[in-house]
mmCIF file of the C-alpha atoms, coordinates in Angstrom:
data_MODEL
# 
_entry.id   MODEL 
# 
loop_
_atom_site.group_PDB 
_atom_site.id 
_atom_site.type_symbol 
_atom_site.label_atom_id 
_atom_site.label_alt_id 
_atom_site.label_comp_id 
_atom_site.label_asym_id 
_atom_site.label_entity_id 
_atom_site.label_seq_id 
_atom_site.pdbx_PDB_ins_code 
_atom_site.Cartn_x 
_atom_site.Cartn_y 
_atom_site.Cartn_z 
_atom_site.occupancy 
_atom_site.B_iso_or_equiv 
_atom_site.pdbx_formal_charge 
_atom_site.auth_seq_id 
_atom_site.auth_comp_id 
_atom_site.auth_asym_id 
_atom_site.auth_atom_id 
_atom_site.pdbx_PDB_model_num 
ATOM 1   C CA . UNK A 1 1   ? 35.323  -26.983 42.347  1.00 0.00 ? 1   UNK A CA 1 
ATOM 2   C CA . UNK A 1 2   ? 37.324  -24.755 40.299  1.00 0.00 ? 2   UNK A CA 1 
ATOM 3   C CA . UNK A 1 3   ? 36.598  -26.534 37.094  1.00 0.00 ? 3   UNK A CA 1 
ATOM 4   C CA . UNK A 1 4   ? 32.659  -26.823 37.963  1.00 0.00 ? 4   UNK A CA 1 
ATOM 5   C CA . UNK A 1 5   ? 32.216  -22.706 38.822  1.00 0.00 ? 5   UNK A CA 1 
ATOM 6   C CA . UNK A 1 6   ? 34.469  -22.631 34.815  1.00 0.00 ? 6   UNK A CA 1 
ATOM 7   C CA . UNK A 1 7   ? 31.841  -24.497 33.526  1.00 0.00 ? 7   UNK A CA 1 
ATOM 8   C CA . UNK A 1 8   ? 28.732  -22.690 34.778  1.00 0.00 ? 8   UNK A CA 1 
ATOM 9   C CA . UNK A 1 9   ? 30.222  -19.708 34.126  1.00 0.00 ? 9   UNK A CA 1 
ATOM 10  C CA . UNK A 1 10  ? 31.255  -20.510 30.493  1.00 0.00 ? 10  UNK A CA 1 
ATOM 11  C CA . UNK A 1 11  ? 27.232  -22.036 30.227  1.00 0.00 ? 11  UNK A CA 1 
ATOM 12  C CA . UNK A 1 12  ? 26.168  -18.659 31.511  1.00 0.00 ? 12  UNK A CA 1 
ATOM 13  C CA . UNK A 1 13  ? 27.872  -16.966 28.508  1.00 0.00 ? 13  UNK A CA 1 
ATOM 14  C CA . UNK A 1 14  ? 26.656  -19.015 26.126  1.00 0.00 ? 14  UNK A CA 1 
ATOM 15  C CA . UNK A 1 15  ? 23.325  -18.796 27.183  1.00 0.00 ? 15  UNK A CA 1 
ATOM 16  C CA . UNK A 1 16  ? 24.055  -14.963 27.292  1.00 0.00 ? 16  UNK A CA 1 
ATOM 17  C CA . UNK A 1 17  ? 25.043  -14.889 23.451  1.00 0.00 ? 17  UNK A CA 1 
ATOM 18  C CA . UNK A 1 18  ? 22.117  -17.331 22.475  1.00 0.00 ? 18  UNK A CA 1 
ATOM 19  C CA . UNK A 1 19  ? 19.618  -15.580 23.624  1.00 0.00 ? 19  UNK A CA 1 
ATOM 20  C CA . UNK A 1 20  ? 21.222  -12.049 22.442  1.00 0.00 ? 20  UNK A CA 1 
ATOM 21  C CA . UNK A 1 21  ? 21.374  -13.714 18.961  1.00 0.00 ? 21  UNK A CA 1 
ATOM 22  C CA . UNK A 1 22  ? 18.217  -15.095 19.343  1.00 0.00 ? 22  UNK A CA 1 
ATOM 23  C CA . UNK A 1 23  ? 16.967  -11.274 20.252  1.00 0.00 ? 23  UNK A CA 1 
ATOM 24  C CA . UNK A 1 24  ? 17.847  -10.228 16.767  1.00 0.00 ? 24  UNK A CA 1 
ATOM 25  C CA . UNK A 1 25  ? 17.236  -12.913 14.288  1.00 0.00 ? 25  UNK A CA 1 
ATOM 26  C CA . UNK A 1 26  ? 13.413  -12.105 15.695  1.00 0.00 ? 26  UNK A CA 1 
ATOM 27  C CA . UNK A 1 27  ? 14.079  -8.447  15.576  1.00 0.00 ? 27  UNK A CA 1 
ATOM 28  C CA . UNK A 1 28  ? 15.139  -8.980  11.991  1.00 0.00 ? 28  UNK A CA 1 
ATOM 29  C CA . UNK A 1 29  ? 12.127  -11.506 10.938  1.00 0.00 ? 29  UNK A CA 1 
ATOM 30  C CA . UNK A 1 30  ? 9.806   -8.714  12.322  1.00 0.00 ? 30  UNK A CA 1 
ATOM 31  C CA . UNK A 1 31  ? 11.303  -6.257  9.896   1.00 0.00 ? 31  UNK A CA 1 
ATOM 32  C CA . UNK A 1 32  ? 10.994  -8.654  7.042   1.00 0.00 ? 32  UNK A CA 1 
ATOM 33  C CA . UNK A 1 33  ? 7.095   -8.263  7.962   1.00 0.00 ? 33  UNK A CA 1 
ATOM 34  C CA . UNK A 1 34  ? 5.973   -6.421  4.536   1.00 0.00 ? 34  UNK A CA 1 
ATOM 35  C CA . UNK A 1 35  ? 5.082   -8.941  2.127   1.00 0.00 ? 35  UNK A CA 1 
ATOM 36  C CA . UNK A 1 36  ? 1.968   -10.101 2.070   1.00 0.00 ? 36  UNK A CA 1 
ATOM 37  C CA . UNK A 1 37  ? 1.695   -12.755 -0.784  1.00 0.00 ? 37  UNK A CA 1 
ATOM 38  C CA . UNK A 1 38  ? 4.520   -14.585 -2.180  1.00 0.00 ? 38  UNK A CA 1 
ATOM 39  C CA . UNK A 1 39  ? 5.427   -14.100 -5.519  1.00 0.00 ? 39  UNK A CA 1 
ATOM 40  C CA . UNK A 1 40  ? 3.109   -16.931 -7.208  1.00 0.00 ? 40  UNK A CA 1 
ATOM 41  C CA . UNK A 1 41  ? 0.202   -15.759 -5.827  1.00 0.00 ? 41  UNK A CA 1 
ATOM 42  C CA . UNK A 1 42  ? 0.298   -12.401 -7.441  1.00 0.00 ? 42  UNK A CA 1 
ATOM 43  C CA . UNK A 1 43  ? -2.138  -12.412 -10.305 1.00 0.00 ? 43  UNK A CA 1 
ATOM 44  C CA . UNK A 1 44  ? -0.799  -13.547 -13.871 1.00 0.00 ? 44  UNK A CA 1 
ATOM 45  C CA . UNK A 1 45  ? -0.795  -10.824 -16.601 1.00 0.00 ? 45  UNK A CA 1 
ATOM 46  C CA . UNK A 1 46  ? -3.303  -12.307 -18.576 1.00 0.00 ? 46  UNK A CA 1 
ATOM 47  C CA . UNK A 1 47  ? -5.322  -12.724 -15.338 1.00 0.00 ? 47  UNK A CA 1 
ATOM 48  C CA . UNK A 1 48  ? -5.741  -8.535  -14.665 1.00 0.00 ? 48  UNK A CA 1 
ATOM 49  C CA . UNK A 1 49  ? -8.958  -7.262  -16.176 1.00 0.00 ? 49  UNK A CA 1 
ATOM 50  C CA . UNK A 1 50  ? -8.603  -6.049  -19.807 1.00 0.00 ? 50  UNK A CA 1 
ATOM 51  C CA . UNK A 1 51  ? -10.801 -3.164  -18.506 1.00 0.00 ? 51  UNK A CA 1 
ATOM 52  C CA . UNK A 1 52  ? -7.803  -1.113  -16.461 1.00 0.00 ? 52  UNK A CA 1 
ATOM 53  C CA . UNK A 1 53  ? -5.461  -0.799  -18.936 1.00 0.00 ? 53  UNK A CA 1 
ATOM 54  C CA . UNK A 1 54  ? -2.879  1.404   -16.322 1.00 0.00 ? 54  UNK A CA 1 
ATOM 55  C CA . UNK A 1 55  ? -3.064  -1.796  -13.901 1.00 0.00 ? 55  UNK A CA 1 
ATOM 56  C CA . UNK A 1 56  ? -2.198  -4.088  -16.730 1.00 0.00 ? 56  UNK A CA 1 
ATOM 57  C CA . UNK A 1 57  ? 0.958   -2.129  -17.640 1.00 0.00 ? 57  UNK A CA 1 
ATOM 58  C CA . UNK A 1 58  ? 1.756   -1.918  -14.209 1.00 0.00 ? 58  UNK A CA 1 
ATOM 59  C CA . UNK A 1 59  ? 1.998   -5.769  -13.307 1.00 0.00 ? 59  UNK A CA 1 
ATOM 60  C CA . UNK A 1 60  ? 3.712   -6.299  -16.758 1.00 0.00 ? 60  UNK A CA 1 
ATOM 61  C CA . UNK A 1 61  ? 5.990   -3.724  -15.691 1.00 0.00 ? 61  UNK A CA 1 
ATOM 62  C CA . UNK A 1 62  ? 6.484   -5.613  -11.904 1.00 0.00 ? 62  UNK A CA 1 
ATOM 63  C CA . UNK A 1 63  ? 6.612   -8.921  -13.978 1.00 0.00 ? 63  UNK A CA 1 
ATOM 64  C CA . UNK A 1 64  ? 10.269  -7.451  -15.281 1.00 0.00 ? 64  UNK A CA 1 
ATOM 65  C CA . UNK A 1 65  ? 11.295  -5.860  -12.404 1.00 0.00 ? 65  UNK A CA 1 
ATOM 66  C CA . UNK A 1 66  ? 10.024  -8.008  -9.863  1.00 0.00 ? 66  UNK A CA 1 
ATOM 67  C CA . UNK A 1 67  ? 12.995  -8.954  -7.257  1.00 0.00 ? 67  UNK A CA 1 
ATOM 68  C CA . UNK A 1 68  ? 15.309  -6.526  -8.596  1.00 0.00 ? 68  UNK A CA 1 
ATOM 69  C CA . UNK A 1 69  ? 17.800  -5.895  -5.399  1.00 0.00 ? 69  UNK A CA 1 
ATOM 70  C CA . UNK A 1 70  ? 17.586  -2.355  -3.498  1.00 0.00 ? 70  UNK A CA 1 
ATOM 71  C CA . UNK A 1 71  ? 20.925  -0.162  -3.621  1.00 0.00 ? 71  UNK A CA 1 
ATOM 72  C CA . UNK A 1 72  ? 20.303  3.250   -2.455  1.00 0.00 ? 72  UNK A CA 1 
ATOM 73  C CA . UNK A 1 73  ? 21.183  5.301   -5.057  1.00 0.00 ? 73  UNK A CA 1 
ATOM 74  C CA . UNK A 1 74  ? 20.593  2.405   -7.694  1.00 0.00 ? 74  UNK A CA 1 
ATOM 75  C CA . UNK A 1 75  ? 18.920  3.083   -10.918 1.00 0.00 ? 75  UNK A CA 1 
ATOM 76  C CA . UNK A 1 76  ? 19.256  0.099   -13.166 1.00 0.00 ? 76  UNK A CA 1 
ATOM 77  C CA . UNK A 1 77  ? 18.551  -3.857  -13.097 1.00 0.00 ? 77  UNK A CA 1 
ATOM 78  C CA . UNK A 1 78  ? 21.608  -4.470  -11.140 1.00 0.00 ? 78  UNK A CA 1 
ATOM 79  C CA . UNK A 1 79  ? 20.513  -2.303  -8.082  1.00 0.00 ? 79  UNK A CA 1 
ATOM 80  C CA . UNK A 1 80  ? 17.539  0.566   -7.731  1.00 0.00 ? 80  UNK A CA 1 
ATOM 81  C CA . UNK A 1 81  ? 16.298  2.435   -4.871  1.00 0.00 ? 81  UNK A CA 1 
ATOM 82  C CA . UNK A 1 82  ? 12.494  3.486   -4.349  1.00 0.00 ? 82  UNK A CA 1 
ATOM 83  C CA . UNK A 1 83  ? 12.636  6.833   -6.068  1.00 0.00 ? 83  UNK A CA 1 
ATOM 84  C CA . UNK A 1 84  ? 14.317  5.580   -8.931  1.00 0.00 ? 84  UNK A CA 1 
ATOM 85  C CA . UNK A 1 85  ? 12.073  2.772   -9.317  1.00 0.00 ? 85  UNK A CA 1 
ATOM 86  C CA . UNK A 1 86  ? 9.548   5.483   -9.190  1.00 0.00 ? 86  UNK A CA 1 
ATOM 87  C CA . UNK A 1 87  ? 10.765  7.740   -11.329 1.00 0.00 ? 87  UNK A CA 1 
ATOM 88  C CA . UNK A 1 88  ? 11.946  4.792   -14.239 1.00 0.00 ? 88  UNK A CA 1 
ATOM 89  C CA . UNK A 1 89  ? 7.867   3.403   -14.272 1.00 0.00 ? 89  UNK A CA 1 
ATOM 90  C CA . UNK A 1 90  ? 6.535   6.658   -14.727 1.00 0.00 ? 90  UNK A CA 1 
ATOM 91  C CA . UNK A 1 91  ? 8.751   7.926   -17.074 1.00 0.00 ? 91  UNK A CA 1 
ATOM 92  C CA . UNK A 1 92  ? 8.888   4.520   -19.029 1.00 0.00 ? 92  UNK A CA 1 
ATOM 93  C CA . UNK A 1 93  ? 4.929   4.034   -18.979 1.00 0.00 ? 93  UNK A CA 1 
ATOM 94  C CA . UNK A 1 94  ? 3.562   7.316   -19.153 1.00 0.00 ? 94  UNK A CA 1 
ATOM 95  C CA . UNK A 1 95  ? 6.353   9.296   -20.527 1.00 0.00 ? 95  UNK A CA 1 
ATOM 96  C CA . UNK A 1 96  ? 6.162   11.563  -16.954 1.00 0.00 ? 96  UNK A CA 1 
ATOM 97  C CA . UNK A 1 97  ? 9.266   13.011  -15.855 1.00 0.00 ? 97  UNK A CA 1 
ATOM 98  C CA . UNK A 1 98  ? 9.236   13.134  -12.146 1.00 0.00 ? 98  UNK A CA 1 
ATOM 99  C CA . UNK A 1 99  ? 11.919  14.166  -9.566  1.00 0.00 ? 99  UNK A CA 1 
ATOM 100 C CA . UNK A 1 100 ? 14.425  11.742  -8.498  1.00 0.00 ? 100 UNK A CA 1 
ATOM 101 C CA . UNK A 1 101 ? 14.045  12.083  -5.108  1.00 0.00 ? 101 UNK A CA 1 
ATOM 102 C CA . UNK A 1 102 ? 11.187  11.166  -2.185  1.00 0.00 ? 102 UNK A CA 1 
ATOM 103 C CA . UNK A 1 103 ? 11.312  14.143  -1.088  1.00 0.00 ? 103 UNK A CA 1 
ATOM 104 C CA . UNK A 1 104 ? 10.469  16.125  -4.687  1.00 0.00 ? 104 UNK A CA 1 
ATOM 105 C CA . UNK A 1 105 ? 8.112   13.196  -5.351  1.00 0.00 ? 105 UNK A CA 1 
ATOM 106 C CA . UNK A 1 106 ? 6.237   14.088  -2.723  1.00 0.00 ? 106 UNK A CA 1 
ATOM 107 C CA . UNK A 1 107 ? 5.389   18.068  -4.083  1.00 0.00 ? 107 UNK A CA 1 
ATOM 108 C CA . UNK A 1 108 ? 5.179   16.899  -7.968  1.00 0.00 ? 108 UNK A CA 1 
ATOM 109 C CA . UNK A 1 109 ? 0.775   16.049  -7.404  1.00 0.00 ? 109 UNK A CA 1 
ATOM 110 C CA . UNK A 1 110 ? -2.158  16.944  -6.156  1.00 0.00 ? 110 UNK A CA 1 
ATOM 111 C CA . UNK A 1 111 ? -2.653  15.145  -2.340  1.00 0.00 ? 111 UNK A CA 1 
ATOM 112 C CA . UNK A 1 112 ? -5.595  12.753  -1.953  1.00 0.00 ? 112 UNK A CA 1 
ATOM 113 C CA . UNK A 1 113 ? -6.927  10.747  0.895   1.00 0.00 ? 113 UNK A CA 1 
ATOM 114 C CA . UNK A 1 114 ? -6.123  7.400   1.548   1.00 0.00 ? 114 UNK A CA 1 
ATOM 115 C CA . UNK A 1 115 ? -9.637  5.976   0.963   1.00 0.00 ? 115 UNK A CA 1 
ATOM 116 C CA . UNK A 1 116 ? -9.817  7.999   -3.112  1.00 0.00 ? 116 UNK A CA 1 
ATOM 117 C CA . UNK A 1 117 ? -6.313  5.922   -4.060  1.00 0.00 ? 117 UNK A CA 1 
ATOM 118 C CA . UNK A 1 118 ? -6.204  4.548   -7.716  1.00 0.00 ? 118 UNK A CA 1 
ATOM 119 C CA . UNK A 1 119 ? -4.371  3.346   -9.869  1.00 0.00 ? 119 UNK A CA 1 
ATOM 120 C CA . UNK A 1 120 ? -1.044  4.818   -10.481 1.00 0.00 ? 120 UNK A CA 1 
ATOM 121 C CA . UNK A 1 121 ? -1.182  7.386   -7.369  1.00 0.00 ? 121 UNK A CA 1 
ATOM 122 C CA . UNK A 1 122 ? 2.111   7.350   -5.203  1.00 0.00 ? 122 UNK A CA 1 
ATOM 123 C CA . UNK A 1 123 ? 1.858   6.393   -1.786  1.00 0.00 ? 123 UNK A CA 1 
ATOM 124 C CA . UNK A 1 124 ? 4.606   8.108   0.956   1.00 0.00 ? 124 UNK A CA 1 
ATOM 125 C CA . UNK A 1 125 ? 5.888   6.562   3.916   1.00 0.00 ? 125 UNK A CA 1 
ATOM 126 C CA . UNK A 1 126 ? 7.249   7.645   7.079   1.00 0.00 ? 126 UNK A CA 1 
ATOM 127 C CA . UNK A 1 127 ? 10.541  5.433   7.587   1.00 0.00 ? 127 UNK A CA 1 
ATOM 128 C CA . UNK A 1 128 ? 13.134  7.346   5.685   1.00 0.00 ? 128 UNK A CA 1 
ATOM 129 C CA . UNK A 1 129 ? 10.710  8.839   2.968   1.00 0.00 ? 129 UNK A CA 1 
ATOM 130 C CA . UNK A 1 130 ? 9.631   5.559   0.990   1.00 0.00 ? 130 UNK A CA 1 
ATOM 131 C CA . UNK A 1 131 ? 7.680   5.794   -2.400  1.00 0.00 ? 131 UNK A CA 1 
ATOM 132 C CA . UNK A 1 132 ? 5.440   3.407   -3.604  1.00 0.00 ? 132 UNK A CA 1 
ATOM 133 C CA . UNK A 1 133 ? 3.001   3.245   -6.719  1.00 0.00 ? 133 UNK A CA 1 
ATOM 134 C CA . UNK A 1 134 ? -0.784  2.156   -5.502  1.00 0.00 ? 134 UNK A CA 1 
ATOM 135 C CA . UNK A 1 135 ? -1.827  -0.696  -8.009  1.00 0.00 ? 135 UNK A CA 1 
ATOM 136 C CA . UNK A 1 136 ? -5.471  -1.585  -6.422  1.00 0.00 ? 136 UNK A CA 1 
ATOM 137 C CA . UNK A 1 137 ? -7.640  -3.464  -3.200  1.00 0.00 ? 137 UNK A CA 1 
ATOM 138 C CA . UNK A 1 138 ? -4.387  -1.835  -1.260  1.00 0.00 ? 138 UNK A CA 1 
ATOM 139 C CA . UNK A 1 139 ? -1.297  -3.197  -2.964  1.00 0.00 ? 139 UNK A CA 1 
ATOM 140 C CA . UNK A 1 140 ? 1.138   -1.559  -3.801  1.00 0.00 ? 140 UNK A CA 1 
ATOM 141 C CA . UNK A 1 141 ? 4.425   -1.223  -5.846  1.00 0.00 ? 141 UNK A CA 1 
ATOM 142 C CA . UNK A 1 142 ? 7.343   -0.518  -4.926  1.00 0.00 ? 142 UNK A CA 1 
ATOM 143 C CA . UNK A 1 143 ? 11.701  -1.317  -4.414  1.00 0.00 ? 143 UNK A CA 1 
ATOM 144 C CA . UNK A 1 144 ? 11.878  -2.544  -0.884  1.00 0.00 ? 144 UNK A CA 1 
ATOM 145 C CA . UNK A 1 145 ? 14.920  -2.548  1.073   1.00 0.00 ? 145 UNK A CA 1 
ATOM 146 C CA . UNK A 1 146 ? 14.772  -5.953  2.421   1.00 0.00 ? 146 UNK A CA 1 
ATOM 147 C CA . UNK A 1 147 ? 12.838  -8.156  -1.035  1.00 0.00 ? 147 UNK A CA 1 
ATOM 148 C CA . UNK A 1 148 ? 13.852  -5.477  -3.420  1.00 0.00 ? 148 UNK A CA 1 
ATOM 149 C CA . UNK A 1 149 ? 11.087  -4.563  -6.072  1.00 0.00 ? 149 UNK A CA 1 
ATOM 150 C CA . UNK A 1 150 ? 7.811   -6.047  -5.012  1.00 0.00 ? 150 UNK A CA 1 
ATOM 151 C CA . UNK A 1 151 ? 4.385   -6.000  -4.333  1.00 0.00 ? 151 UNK A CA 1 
ATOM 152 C CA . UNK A 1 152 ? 2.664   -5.016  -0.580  1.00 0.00 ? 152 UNK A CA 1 
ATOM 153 C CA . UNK A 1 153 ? -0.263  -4.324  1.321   1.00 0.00 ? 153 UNK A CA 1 
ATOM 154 C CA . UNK A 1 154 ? -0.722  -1.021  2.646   1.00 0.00 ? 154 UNK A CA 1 
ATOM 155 C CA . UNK A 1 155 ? -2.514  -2.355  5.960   1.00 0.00 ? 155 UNK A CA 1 
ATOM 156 C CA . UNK A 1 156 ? 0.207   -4.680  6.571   1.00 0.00 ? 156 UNK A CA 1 
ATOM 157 C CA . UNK A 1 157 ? 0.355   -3.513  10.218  1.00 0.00 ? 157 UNK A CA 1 
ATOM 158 C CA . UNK A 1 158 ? 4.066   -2.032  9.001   1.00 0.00 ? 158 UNK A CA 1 
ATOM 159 C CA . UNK A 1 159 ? 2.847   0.297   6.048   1.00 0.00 ? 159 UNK A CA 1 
ATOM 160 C CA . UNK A 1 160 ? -0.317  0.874   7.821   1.00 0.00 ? 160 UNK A CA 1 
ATOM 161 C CA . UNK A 1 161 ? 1.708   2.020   10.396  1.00 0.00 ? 161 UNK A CA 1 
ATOM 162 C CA . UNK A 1 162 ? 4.112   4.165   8.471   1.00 0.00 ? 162 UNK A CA 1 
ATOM 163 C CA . UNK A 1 163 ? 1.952   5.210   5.804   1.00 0.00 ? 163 UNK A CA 1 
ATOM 164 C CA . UNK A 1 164 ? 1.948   9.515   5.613   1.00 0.00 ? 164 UNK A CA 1 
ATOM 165 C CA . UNK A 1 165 ? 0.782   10.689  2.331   1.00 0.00 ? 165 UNK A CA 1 
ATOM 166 C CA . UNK A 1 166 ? -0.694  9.948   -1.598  1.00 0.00 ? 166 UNK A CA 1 
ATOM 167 C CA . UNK A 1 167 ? -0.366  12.185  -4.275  1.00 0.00 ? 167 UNK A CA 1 
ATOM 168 C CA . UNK A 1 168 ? -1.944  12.119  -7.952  1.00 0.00 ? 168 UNK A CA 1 
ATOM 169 C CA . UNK A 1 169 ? 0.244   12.733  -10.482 1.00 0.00 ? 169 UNK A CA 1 
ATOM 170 C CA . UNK A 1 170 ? -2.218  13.736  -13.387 1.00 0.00 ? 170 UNK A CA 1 
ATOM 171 C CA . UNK A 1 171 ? -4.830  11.866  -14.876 1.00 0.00 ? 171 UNK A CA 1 
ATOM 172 C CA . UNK A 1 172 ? -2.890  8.415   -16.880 1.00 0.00 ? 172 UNK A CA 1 
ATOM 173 C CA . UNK A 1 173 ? -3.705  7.113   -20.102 1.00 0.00 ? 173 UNK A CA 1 
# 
């Protein structure tokens, strides 16, 4: 008797943990919920029209960066954070200085509504003040804390849901 109400109980507190540990791996796969294509079905570079020039530069610049690991603070190969990312394409593509943090990035342009986005415009997000650079049909660049540097949709339901603001910067050559 004694050994059977041990048993159920330690069954009981298995169960318990499995399903507690279940709880989060799905809590953590939702999170994970912001890419939208894997990697090989981005577009080529020699597959982006010759015609946008800025978009062109843009994947190329993706193409070196791409999967490049998030460290807050981070501002190099070896770790980078969303700001810095940022910051590093605009400065290295355009020759733009902008501020280091989300929260300067945000006040360096001109805002715009979601539906006028181009290429190049920053796009701001709710969930600790992301950055992201708008490529075009919605994607978006950008050093994500779970994949690193990548590409996403902006009506993933997360972005969608988080999305708060786009700014211009100034008109890019």
């Amino acid at each position: 008797m004694i050994d059977s109400m041990f048993l159920t109980s330690q069954i009981a507190s298995l169960t318990l943990r499995y399903v507690g540990s279940l709880m989060v791996i799905l809590m953590l796969a939702a999170c994970q919920g912001n890419v939208t294509r894997p990697p090989s079905a981005l577009p080529e570079t020699s597959q982006i029209p010759h015609q946008n020039p800025l978009l062109k530069r843009l994947y190329q610049h993706h193409a070196v960066w791409q999967g490049t690991p998030y460290q807050l603070g981070g501002n190099s190969r070896a770790g980078i954070d969303c700001s810095a990312f940022v910051q590093l394409t605009y400065r290295e593509l355009w020759g733009i200085d902008l501020p280091r943090t989300t929260a300067k990035q945000r006040l360096a342009g001109k805002h715009i509504p979601r539906a006028n986005l181009k290429t190049g415009d920053l796009v701001f997000f709710r969930n600790a003040g992301h950055v992201g650079i708008y490529l075009q049909n919605n994607q978006f660049l950008h050093a994500s804390t779970s994949s690193g540097v990548m590409i996403s949709n902006l009506y993933n339901a997360y972005w969608s849901r988080h999305f708060s603001q786009a700014i211009r910067i100034a008109p890019l050559d």
